[in-house]
RODO-2510 file (C-alpha; in nm, 4 decimals, decimal comma):
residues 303
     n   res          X          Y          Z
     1     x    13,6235     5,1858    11,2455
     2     x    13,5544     4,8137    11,3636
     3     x    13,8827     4,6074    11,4036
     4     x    13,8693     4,2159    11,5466
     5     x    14,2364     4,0649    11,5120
     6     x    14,3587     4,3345    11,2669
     7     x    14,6778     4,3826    11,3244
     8     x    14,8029     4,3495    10,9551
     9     x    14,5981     4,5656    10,8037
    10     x    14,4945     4,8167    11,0263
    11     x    14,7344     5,0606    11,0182
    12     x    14,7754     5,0804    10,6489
    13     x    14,3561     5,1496    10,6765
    14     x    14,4094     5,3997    10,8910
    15     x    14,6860     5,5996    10,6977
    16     x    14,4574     5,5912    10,4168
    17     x    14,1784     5,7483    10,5878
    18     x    14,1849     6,1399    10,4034
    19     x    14,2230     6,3989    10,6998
    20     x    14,0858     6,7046    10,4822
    21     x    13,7902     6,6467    10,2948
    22     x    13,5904     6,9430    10,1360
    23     x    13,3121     7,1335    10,3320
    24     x    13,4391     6,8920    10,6340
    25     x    13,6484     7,1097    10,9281
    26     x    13,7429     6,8397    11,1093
    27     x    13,8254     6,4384    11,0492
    28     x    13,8497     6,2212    11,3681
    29     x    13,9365     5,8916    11,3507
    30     x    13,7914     5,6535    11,6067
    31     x    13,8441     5,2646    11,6211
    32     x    13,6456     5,0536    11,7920
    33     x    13,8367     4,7332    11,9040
    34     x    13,6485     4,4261    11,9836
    35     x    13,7958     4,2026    12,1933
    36     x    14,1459     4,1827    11,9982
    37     x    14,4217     3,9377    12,1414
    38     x    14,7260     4,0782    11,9067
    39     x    14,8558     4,3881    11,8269
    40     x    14,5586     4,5672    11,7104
    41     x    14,5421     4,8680    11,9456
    42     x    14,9612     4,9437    11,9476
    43     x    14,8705     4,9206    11,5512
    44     x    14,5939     5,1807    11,5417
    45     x    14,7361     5,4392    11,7991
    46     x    15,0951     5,4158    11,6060
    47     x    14,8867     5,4994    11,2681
    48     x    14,7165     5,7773    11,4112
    49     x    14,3412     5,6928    11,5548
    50     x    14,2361     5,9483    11,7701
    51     x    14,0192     5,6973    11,9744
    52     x    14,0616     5,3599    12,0555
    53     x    13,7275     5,2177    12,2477
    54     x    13,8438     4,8914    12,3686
    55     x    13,6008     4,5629    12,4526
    56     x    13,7160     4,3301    12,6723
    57     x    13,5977     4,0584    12,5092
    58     x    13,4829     3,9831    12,1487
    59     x    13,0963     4,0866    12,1552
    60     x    13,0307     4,0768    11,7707
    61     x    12,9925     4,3424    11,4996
    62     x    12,6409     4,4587    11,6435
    63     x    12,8050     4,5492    11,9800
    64     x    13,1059     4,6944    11,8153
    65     x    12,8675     4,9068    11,5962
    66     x    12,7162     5,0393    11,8754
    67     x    12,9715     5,1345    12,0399
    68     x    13,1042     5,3444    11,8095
    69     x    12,7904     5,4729    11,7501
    70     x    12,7404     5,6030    12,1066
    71     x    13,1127     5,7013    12,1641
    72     x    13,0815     5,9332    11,7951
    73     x    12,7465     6,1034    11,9711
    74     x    12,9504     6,1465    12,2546
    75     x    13,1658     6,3448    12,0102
    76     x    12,9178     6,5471    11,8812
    77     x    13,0178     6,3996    11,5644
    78     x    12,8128     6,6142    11,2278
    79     x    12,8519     6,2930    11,0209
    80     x    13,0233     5,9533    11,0716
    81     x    13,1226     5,7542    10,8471
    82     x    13,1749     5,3340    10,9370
    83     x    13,5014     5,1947    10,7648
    84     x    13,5975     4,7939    10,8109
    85     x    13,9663     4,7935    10,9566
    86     x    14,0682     4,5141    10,6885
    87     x    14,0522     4,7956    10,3973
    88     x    13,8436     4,6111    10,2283
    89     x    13,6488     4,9336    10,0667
    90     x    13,8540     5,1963     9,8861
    91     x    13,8385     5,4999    10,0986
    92     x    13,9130     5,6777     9,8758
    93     x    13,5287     5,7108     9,7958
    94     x    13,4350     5,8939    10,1717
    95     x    13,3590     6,1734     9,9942
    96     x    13,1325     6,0290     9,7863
    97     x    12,9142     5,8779    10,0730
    98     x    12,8955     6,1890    10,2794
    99     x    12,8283     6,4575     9,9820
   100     x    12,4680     6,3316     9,9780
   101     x    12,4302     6,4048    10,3105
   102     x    12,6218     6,7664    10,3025
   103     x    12,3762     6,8573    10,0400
   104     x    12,0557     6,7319    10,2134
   105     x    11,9826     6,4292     9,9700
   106     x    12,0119     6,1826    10,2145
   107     x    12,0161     6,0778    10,5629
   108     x    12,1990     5,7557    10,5164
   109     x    12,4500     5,7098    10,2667
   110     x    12,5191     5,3015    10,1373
   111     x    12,8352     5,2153     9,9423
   112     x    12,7520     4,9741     9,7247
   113     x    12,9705     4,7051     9,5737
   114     x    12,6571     4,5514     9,3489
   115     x    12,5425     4,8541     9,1748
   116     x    12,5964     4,7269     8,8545
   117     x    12,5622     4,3610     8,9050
   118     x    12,8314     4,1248     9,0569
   119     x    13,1823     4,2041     8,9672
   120     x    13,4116     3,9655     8,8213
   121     x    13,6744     3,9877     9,1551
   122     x    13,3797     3,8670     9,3959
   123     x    13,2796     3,4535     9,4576
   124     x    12,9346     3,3615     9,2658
   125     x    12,8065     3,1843     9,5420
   126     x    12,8991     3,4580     9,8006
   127     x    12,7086     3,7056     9,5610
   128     x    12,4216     3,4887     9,5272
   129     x    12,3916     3,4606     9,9349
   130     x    12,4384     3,8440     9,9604
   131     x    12,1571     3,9365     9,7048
   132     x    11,9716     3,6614     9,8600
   133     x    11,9119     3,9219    10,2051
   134     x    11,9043     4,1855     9,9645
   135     x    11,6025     4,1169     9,7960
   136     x    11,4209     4,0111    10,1361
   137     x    11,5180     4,3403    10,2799
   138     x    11,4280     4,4806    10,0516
   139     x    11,0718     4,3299    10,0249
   140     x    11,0719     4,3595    10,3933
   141     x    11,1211     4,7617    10,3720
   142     x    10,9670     4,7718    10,0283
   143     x    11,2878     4,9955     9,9294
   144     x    11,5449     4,8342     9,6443
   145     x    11,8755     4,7786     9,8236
   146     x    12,1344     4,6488     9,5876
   147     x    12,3753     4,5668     9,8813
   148     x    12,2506     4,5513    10,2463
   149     x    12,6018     4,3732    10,3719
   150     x    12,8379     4,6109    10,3332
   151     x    12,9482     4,7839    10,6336
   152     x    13,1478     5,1023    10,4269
   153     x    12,8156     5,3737    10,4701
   154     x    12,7791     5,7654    10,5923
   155     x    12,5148     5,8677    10,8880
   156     x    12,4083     6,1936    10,9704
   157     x    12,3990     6,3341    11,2767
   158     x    11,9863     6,2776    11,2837
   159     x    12,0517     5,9673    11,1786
   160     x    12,2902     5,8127    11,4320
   161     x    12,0841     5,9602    11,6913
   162     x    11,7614     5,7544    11,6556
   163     x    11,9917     5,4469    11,5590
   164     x    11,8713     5,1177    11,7766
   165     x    12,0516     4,7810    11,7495
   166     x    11,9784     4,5673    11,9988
   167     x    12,1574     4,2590    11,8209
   168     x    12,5425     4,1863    11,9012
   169     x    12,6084     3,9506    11,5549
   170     x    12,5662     4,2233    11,3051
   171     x    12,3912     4,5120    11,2436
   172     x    12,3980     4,5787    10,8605
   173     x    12,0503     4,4774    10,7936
   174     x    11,9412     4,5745    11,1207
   175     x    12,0182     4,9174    11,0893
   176     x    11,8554     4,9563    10,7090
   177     x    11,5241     4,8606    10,8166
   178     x    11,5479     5,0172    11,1540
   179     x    11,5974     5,3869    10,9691
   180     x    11,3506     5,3071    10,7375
   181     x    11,1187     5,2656    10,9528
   182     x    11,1930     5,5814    11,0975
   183     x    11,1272     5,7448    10,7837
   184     x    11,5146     5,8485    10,7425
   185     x    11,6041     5,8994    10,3212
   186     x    11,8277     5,5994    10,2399
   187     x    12,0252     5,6116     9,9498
   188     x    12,3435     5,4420     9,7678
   189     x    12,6465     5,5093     9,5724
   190     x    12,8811     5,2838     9,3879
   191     x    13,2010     5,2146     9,5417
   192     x    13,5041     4,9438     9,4264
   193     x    13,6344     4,7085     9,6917
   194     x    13,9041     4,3885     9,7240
   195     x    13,6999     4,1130     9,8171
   196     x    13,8404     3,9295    10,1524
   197     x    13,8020     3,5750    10,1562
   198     x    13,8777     3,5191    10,5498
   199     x    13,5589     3,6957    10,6746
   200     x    13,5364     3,7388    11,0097
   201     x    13,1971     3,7236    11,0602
   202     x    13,0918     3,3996    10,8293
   203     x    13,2351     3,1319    10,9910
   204     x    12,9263     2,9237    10,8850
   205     x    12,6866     2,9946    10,6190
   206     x    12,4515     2,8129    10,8341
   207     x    12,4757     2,9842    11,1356
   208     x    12,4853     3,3573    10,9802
   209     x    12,1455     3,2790    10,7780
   210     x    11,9878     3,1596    11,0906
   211     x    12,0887     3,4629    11,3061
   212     x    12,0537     3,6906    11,0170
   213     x    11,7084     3,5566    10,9431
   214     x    11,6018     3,6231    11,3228
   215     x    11,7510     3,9845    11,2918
   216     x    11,5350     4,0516    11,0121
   217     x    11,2063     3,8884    11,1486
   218     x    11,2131     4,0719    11,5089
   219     x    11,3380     4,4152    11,3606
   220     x    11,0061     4,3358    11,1621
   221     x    10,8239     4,2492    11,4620
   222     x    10,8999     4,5281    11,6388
   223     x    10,8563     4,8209    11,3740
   224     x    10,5739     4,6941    11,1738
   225     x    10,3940     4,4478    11,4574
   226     x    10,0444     4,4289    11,2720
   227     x    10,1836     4,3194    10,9712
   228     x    10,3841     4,0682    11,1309
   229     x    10,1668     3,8882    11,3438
   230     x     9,8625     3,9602    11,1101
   231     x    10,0321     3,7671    10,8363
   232     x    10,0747     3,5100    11,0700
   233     x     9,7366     3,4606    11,1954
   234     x     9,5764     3,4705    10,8437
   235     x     9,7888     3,2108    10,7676
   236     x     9,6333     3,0121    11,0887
   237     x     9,3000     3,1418    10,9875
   238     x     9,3123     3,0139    10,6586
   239     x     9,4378     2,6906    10,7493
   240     x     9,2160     2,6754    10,9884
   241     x     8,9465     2,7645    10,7398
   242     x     9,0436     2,5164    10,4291
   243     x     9,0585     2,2498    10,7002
   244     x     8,6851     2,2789    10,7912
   245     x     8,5633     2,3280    10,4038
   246     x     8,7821     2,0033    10,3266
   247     x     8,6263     1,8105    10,6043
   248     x     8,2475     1,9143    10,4682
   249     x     8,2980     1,7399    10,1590
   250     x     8,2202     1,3790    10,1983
   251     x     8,5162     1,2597     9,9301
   252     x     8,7885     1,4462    10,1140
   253     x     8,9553     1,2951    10,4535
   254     x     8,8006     1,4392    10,7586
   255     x     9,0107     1,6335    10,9462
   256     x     8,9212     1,7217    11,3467
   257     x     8,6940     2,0281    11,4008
   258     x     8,8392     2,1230    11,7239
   259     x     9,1730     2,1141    11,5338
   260     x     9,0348     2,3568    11,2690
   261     x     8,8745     2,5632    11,4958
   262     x     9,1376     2,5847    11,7292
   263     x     9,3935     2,7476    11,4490
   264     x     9,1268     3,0166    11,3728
   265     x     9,1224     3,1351    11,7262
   266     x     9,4608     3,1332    11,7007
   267     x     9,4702     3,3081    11,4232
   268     x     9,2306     3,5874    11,5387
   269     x     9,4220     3,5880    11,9138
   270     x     9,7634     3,6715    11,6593
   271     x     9,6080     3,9561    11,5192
   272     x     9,4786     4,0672    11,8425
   273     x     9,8613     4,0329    11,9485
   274     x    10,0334     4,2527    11,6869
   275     x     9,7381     4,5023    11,7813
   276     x     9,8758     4,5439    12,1331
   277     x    10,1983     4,5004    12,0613
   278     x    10,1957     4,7682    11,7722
   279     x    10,0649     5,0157    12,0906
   280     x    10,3364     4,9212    12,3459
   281     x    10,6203     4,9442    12,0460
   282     x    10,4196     5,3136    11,9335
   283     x    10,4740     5,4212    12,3321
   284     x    10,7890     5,3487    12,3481
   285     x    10,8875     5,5238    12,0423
   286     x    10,6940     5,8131    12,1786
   287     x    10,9021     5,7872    12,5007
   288     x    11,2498     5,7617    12,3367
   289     x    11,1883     6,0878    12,0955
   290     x    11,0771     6,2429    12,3754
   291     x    11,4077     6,1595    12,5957
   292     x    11,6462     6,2829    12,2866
   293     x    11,4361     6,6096    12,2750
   294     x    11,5695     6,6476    12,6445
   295     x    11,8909     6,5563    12,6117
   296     x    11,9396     6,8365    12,2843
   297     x    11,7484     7,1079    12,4808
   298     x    12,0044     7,0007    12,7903
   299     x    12,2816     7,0053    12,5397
   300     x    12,2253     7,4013    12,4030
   301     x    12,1573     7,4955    12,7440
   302     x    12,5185     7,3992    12,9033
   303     x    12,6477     7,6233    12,5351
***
């Protein structure tokens, strides 16, 4: 659980939070707390977390996420489950995120507030924005997400393994694509949720596109690097390209040939770039499996 200046509504979260849950032996509660200046932390520990992580200062959701992330590996936790502190999703509905997973369906578990089309207690415009980075994740992973924002989901073990978010803002679309990529089974169930109108993380519409755009783009970059910079330099190519076929027609305005030229060497040094780039990313991959592999054999030798 993520909690940022949630005193008033953290404990009653918390309290809500089932501690038996069928084919489940154990339920451990851990909130991470990111950089809170009120009562937050007396507020969780009085409700009954069993772990309080605490930041120093705010970092973001991204960091946050991560930290609980690492912390619940730490715990050798079988499945973990990421709640908002502000109780925004009904928790009721853990079960239904982590049956999927118990049964071998999934690997990550999404609940989804949009499964049926915007409800009548959520803002038009905020719906619009939302389905907005939907659709270009989804086009982007080429798997139909009906709601990549919400932060209620269920991870298995596997899964929160091989997790890597290297962005401190947020990590909600981040960590779609990144599993995806990874060939991890992604799937969705409907869930019902109070809307909150003072988000935490949206302070500007401008500024969370922006950032959110840039997640998106270098998560691309870095798990799909010959499509990304292959796009790119066709694009320069075929500027470069229409430039010179406009210029050899005698009606047309002449445009500079070192100009034209020049964008289809760029275009073929871009290609060139995703190339090596798509070899680096591949060893590193390589590298990082191979360190986890390690660490588990390490793990059931000290059992």
């Amino acid at each position: 659980m993520l909690a940022y200046n949630e005193e008033e509504r953290i404990a009653k979260t918390i309290m809500r939070i089932p501690r038996k849950i069928p084919n489940i032996d154990q339920v451990e509660i851990l909130v991470v707390n990111d950089g809170s200046i009120d009562n937050t932390v007396d507020m969780a520990m009085n409700a009954g977390a069993d772990k309080i992580i605490s930041h120093k200062t705010n970092l973001g959701v991204g960091a946050g996420f991560m930290t609980g992330i690492r912390n619940s590996i730490s715990l050798r936790a079988d499945i973990v489950v990421t709640v908002d502190a502000d109780g925004e999703a009904n928790i009721d509905q853990i079960p239904d995120l982590i049956n999927p997973i118990l049964n071998n369906q999934f690997d990550v578990v999404v609940g989804t507030r949009f499964w049926k089309g915007n409800p009548s207690t959520y803002k038009k415009l905020n719906y619009f924005g939302n389905q907005i980075f939907t659709k270009l994740v989804s086009f982007v992973a080429g798997h139909k997400f009906t709601d990549t924002q919400t932060g209620f989901r269920a991870y298995s073990k596997d899964a929160i393994e091989n997790i890597t978010v290297v962005n401190d803002f947020t990590y909600t679309q981040e960590v779609l694509l990144d599993l995806h990529f990874k060939k991890f089974r992604i799937g969705e169930t409907p869930i019902s949720f109070k809307h909150r109108e003072d988000s935490r993380l949206v302070h500007s519409v401008t500024r969370y596109t922006i950032r959110s755009l840039s997640i998106i783009s270098s998560t691309l970059v870095y798990h799909r690097p010959i499509m990304a910079f292959g796009l790119f330099g066709i694009l320069l190519s075929s500027v470069g390209i229409i430039s010179k076929l406009i210029s050899s027609i005698p009606i047309f305005i002449e445009i500079n040939s070192t100009l034209s030229s020049g964008l289809i060497l760029l275009g073929a040094v871009s290609f060139m770039i995703g190339l090596f780039a798509h070899v680096v990313f591949k060893r590193q991959a390589f590298s990082e499996k191979d360190l986890l592999e390690r660490i588990r054999r390490l793990e059931k030798f000290k059992e």
